[in-house]
C-alpha positions as CSV (number, residue, x, y, z in Angstrom):
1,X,71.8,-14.8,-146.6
2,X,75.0,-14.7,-144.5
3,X,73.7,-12.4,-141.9
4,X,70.3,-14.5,-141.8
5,X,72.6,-17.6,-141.1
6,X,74.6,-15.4,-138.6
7,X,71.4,-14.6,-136.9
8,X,69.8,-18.2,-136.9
9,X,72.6,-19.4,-135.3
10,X,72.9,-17.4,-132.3
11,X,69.9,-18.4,-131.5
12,X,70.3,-21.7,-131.7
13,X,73.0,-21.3,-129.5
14,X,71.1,-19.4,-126.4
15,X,68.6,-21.9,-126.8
16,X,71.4,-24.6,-126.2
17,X,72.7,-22.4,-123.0
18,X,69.3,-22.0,-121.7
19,X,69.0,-25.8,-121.7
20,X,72.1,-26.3,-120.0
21,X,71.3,-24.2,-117.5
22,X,67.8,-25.6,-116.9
23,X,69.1,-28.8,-116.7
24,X,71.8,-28.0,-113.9
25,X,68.9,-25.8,-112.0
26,X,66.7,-29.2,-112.5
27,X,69.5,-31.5,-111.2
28,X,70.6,-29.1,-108.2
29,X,66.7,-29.3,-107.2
30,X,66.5,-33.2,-107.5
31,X,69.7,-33.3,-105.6
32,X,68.5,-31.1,-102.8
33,X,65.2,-33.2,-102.1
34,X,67.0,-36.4,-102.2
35,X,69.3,-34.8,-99.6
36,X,66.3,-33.5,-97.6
37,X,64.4,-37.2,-97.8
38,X,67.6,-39.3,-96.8
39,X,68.1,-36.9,-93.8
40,X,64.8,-36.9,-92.9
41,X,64.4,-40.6,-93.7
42,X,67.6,-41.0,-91.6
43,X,66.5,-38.9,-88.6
44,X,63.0,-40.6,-88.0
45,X,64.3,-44.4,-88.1
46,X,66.4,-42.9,-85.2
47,X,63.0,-42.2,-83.3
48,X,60.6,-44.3,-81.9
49,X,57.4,-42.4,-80.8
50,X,56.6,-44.6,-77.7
51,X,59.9,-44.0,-75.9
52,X,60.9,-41.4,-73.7
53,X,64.0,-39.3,-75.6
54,X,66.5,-39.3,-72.3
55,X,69.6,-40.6,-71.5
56,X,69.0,-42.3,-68.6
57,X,66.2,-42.7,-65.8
58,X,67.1,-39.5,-64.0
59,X,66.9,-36.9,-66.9
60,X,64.1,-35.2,-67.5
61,X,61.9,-33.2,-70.4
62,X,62.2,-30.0,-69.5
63,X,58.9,-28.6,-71.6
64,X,58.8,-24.4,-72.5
65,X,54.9,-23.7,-72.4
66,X,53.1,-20.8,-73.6
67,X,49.1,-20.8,-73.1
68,X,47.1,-18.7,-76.2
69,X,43.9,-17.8,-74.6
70,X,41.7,-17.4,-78.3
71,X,38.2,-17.1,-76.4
72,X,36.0,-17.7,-73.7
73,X,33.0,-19.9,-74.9
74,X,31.0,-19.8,-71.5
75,X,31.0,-20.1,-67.8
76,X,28.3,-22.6,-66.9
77,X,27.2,-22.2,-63.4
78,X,24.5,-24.7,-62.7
79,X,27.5,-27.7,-64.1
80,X,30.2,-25.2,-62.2
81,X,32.5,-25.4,-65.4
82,X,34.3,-23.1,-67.8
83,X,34.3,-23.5,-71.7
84,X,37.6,-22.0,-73.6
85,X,39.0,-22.2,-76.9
86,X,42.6,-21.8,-76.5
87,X,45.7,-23.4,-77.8
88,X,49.5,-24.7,-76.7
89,X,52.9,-23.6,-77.8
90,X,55.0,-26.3,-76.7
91,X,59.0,-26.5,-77.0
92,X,61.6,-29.2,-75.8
93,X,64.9,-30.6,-76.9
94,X,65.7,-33.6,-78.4
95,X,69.3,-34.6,-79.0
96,X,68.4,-37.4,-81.8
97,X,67.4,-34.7,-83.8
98,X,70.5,-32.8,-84.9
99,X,72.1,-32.1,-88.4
100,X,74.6,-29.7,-89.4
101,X,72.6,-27.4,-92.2
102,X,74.0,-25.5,-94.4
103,X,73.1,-24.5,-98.5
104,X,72.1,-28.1,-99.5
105,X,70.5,-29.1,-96.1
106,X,67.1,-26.9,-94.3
107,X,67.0,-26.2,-91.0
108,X,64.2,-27.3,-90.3
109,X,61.1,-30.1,-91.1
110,X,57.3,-30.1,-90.7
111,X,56.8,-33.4,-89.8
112,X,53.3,-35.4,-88.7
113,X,53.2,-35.7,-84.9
114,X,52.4,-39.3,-84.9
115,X,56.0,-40.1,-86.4
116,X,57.4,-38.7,-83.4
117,X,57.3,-38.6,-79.3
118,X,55.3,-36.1,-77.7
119,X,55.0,-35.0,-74.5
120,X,51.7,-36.5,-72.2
121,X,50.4,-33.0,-71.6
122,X,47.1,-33.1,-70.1
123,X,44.3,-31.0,-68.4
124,X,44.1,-32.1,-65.4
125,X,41.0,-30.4,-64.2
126,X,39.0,-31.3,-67.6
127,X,35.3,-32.5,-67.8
128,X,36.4,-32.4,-71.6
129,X,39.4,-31.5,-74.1
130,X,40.6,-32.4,-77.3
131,X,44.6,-31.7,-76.0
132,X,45.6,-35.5,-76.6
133,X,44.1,-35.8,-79.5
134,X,45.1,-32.7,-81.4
135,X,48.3,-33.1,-79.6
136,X,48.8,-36.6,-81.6
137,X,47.2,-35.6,-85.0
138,X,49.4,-31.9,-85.1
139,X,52.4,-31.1,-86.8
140,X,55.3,-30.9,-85.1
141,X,58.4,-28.4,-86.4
142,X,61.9,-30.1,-85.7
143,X,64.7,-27.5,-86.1
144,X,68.5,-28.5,-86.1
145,X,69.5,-28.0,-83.1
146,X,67.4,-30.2,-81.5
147,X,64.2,-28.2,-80.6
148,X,61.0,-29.7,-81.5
149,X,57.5,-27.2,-81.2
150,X,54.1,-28.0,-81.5
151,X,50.8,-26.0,-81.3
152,X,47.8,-28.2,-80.7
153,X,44.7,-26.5,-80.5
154,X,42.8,-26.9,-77.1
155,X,38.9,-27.0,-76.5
156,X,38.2,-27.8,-73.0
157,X,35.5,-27.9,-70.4
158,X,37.4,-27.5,-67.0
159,X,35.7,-27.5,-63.2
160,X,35.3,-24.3,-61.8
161,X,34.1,-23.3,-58.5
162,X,31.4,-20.6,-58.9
163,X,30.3,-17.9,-56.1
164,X,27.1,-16.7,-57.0
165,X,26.7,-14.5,-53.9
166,X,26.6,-11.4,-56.1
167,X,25.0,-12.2,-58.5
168,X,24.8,-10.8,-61.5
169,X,27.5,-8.5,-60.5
170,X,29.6,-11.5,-59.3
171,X,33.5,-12.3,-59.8
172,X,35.1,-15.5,-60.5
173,X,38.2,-17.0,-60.4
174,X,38.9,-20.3,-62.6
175,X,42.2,-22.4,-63.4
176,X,42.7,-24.4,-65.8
177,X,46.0,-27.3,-64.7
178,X,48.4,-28.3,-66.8
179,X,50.1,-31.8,-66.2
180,X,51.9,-34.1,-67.6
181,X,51.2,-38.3,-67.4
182,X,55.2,-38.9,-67.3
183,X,57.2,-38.8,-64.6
184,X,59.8,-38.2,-67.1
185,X,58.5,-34.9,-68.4
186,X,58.4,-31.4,-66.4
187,X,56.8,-28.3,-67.2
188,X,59.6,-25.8,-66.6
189,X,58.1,-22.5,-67.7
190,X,54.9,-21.5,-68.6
191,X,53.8,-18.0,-70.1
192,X,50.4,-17.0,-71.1
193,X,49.4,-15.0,-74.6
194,X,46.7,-12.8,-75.4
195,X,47.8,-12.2,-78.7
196,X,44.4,-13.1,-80.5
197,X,42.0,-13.1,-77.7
198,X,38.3,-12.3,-78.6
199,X,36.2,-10.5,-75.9
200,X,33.2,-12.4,-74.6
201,X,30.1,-10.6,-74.6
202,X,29.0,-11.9,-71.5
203,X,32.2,-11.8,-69.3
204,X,35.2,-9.6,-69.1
205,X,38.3,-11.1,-68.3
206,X,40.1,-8.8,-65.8
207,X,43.4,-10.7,-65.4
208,X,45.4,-14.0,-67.2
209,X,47.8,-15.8,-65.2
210,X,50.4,-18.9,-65.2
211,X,52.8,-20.2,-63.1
212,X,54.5,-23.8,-63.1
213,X,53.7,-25.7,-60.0
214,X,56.2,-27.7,-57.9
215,X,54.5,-31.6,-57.0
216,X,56.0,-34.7,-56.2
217,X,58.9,-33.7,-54.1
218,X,59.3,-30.2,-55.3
219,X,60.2,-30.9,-59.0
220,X,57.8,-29.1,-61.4
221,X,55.6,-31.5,-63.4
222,X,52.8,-29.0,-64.0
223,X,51.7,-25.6,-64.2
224,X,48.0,-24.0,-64.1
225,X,46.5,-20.7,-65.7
226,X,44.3,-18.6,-63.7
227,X,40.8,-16.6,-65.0
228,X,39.5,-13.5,-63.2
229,X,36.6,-12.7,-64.7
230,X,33.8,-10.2,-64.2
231,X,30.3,-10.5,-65.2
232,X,29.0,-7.9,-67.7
233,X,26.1,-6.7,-65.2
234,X,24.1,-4.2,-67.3
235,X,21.8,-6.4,-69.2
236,X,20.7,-8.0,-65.5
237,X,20.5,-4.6,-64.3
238,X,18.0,-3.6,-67.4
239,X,16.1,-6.9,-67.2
240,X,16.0,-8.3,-63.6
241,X,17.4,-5.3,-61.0
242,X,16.0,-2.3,-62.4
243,X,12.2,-3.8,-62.8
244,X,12.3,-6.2,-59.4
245,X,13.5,-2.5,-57.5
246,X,10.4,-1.2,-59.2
247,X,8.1,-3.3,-58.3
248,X,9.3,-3.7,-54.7
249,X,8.2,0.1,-54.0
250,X,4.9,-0.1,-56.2
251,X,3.4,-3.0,-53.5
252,X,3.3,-0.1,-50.7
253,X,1.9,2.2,-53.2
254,X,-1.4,-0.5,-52.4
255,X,-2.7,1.5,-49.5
256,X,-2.9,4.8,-51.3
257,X,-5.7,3.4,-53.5
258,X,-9.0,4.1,-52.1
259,X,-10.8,1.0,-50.7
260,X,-14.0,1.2,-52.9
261,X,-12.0,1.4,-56.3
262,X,-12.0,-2.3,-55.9
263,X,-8.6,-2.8,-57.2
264,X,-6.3,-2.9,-54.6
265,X,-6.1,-6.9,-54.6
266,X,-5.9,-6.8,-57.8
267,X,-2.6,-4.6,-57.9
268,X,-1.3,-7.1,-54.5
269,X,-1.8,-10.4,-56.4
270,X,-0.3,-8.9,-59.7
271,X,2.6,-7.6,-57.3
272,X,3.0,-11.0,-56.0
273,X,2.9,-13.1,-59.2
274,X,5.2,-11.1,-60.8
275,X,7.6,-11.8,-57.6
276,X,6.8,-15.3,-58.5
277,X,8.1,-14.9,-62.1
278,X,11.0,-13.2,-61.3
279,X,12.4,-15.8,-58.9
280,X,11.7,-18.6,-60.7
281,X,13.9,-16.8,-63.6
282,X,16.7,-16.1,-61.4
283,X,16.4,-19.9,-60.4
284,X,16.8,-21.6,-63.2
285,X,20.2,-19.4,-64.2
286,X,21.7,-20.4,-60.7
287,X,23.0,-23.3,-59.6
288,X,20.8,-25.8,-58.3
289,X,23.5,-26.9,-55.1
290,X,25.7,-24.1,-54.0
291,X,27.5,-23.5,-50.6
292,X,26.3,-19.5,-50.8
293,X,23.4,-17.9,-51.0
294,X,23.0,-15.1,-53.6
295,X,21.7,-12.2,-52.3
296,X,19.7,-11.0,-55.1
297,X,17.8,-14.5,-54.5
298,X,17.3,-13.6,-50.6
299,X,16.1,-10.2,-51.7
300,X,13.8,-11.3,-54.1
301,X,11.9,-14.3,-51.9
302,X,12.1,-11.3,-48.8
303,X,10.4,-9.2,-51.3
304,X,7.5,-12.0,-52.0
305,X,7.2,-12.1,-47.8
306,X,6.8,-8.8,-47.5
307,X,3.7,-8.6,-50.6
308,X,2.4,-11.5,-49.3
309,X,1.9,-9.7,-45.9
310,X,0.8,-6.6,-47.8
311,X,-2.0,-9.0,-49.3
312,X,-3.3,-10.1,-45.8
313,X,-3.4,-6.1,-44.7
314,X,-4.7,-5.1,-47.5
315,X,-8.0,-7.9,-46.6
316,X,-7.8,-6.7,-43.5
317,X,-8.2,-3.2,-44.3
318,X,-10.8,-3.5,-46.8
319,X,-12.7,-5.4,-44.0
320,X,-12.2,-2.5,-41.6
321,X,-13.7,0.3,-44.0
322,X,-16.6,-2.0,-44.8
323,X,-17.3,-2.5,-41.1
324,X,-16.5,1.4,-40.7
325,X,-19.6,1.7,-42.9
326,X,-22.0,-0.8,-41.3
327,X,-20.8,-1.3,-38.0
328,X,-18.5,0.8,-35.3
329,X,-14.8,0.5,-35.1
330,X,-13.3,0.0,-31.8
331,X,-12.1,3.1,-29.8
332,X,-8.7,1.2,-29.4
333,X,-7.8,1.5,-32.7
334,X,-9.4,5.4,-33.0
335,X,-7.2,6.4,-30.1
336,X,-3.8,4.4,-31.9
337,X,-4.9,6.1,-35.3
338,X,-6.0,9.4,-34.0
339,X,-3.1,10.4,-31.5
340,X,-3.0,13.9,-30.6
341,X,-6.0,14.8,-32.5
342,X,-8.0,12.4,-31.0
343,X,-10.8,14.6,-29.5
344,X,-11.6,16.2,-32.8
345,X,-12.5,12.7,-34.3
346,X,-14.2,11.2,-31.3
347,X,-17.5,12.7,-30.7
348,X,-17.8,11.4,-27.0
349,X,-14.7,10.3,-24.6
350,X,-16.9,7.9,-22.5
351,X,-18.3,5.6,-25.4
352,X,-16.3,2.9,-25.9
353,X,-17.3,2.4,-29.8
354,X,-17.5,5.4,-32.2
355,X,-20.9,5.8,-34.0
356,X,-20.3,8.2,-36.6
357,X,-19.9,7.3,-39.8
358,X,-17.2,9.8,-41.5
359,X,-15.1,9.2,-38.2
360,X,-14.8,5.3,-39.1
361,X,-14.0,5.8,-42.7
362,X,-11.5,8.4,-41.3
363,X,-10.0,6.0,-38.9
364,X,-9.5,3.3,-41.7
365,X,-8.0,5.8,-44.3
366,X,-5.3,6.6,-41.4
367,X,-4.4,2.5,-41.0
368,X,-4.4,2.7,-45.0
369,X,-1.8,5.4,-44.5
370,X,0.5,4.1,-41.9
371,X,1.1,1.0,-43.0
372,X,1.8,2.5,-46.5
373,X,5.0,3.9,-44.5
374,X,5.5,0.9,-43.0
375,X,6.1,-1.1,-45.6
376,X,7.4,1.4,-47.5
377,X,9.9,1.7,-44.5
378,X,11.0,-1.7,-44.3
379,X,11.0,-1.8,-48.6
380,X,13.8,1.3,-48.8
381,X,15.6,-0.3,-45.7
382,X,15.7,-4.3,-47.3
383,X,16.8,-2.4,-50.4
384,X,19.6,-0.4,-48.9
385,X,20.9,-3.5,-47.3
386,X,20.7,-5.3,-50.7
387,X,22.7,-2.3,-52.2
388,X,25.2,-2.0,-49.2
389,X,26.5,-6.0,-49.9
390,X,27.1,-5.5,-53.4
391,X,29.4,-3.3,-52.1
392,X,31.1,-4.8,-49.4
């Protein structure tokens, strides 16, 4: 029985320590959010979040920038704009926000943005952006020595100048500009971050970068981030380049099929439609006003010239070898078609017409022949040219 009692009461009184102790870990925690609320409390009556934080009408906000490029949505080049998803890290100092911290106190507070000022930052060259907005309805970090960061998310729409001239294997440069409303706030250093950057899968980004800009009598209100970016070529290569090369050196492959197949207008029109098709594609994925031309384009509607003139031969030499069969063809064109072997087609020199029949089908299959390498010719040379600018 005595060691029973001996035993029940030691635990009565751990139990009694481990109350006490709760009770001071209970009152040390109540004590250290009542601290945290009255500072906090103390610090935001201090702050009113339509007024400016400087001492006097001279001082500035100097603003630490860093520009988080997250993705690039699109490059729109008929509206000449450029679609990111990005985001801000912005830093400044504000003096009415200082404590001495220590065990009892944090260092810091995530406050609502609303409750405090922030900085007019705006796109300057935005269609459309959600900066002011996020910029408002974030959450701002306040540290105690005075530095206050926030890190709005950005989705903009900003102009950009697009030069389609090569096209689709084209290069653009795009800026996005920072700015602020305020003559009272300054952008004083701006970095850029790649960090978490997703590829896009129709343009690679060859090169990010930010400066701060010196405007209104060389103080530095504002910054801007610049794009070079290069357009992944090879699915227009597969789907446009590739089959529009093709088919420019199939319309002169016209004259090698013989005249009484009966389906060498058939293969021109085809030739010619599918021109037709091609430009009216590349069209629509251009802009509608630009100050240059895109080669591609010029290429393609030189391309529908040249089958529509391989259409009007092509009547014009199915009319021949039908006349070649009823009629005569003129000794002119025998002696231009015949050249040095003129005697052994011509069966007289003084007749002004030749008679025989396999002499005018000859004479038409030799027209059907050089202007094959005609247009073949001036095909391979357009094409050359074509290639040589890409280049240049």
């Amino acid at each position: 029985m005595k060691t029973l009692f001996i035993v029940l009461l030691s635990l009565l009184l751990a139990r009694a320590e481990i109350s006490n102790r709760n009770s001071g870990v209970y009152k040390a925690e109540e004590e250290y959010r009542a601290n945290q609320s009255s500072l906090l409390r103390s610090l935001l009556d201090k702050c009113d979040p339509f007024i400016t934080p400087v001492h006097n009408s001279s001082s500035r906000i100097q603003l630490m920038v860093v520009y988080g490029l997250i993705s690039i949505t699109g490059l729109n080049a008929q509206e000449q704009t450029l679609q990111t998803l990005s985001y801000l890290q912005v830093a400044w100092q504000d003096n009415l926000f200082r404590w001495n911290s220590d065990g009892n106190i944090n260092d810091y507070f995530n406050v609502p943005s609303k409750l405090i000022w922030t900085p007019p930052i705006i796109v300057a060259n935005a269609v459309e952006d959600t900066l002011a907005e996020n910029m408002i309805n974030g959450v701002s970090k306040i540290s105690s020595d005075g530095e206050i960061y926030v890190a709005p998310l950005l989705r903009s729409k900003t102009t950009c100048r697009v030069d389609i001239s090569r096209f689709p294997f084209d290069t653009q440069i795009c800026e996005i500009r920072l700015g602020s409303t305020s003559s009272e706030v300054q952008i004083c250093a701006l970095s850029d971050d790649l960090t978490i950057f997703e590829p896009s899968n129709e343009w690679e980004l060859l090169n990010l970068t930010s400066k701060p800009i010196s405007l209104y009598e060389q103080e530095k209100r504002g910054g801007f981030v610049r794009f070079v970016l290069r357009r992944r070529w090879f699915f227009y290569l597969i789907k446009s380049v590739i089959p529009s090369y093709a088919l420019s050196f199939i319309n002169a492959f016209v004259f090698l099929l013989p005249a009484e197949s009966g389906e060498r207008m058939t293969m021109s029109i085809s030739s010619f439609l599918s021109y037709a098709v091609y430009v009216t594609y590349i069209h629509e994925s251009l802009p509608s006003n630009s100050d240059t031309n895109c080669y591609f384009l010029v290429y393609l509607c030189a391309m529908m010239v040249i089958c529509a003139c391989i259409i009007l031969v092509s009547v014009f030499s199915l009319k021949l070898y039908e006349k070649a069969k009823e009629e005569k063809v003129p000794n002119w064109m025998t002696r231009l078609l015949s050249g040095k072997n003129s005697k052994a087609i011509d069966p007289s020199e003084k007749s002004q017409v030749v008679s025989t029949l396999a002499v005018s089908i000859e004479i038409s299959k030799r027209f059907d022949k050089c202007c094959f390498f005609l247009f073949f010719t001036i095909t391979l040379v357009t094409t050359v040219a074509l290639s040589i600018l890409y280049r240049t």
